[in-house]
N, C-alpha and C positions, 0 to 999 in steps of 0.2 A: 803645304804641298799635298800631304797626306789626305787635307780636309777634303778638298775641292775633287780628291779620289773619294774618297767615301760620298761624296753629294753625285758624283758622276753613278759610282755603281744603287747609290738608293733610288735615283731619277731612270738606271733602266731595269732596276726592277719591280718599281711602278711601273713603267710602260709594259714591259713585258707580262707583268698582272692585267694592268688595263688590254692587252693586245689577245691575252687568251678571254677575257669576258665578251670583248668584241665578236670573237670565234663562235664562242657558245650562243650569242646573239644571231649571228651570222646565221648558223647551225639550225637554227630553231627557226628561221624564215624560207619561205618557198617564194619563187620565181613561175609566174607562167605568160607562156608564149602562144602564139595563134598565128598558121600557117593556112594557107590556100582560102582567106574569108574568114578563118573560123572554122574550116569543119574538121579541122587536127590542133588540137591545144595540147600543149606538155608544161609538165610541172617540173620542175626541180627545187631540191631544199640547197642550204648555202655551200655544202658539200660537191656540188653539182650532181650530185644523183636524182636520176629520175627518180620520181616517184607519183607522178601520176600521167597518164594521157589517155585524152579523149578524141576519139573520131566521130562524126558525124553519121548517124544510119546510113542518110542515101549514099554515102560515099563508096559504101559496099555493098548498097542494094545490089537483085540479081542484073548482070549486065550491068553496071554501070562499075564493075570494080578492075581498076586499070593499078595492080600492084606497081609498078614502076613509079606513077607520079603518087602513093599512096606511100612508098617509101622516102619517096622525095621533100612530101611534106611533112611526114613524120622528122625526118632530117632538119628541115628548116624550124620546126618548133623546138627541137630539143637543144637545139646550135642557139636556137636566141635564145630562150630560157636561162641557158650555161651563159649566154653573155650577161643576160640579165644583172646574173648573180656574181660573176666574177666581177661589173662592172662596181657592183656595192660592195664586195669586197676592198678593190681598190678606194674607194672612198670612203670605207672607213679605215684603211691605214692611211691614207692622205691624213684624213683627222685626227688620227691617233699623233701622228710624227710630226704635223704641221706644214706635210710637203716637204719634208725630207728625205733620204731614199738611207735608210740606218741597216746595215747587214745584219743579218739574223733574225730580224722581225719580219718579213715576208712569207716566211712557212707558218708563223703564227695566225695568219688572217687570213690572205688568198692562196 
């Protein structure tokens, strides 16, 4: 009885070691996305923070800069970016667990 406890808690702290490496993996990759063609691209790392974005010159040349849709696709780059990465998030806890949904491991990944 005792055993198949002790194989249960060694098996999740393997996972839970394997689940913070995944993090640090996670962590260390960037995400980007491209709004309106291309002339707004945003970065994010696995964190989902921003950390880079690019607008296009003429998008702010003079006269040609309409803040509203200029927030708008700022918006839409950084919203897919964040899915980007949330998305690998969730696929490597799928991999980690085999498609299991195990409580406590989901703050470790995504």
């Amino acid at each position: 009885m005792f055993g198949d406890l002790g194989k249960m808690m060694k098996m999740a702290r393997q996972m839970q070691d394997r689940a913070k490496t995944i993090r640090q993996e996670l962590d260390a990759k960037t995400f980007t996305a491209e709004a309106g063609g291309g002339v707004v691209a945003a970065t994010v790392n696995g964190k989902l923070e921003l950390v880079d974005l690019k607008i296009a010159p003429e998008l702010v040349a003079p006269g040609n800069a309409d803040v509203q849709m200029l927030a708008d696709l700022v918006k839409a780059a950084v919203s897919a970016a964040q899915g980007q990465a949330s998305a690998a998030a969730g696929e490597m806890m799928r991999e980690l667990t085999g498609g299991l949904n195990i409580p406590g491991l989901e703050g470790l990944i995504g």
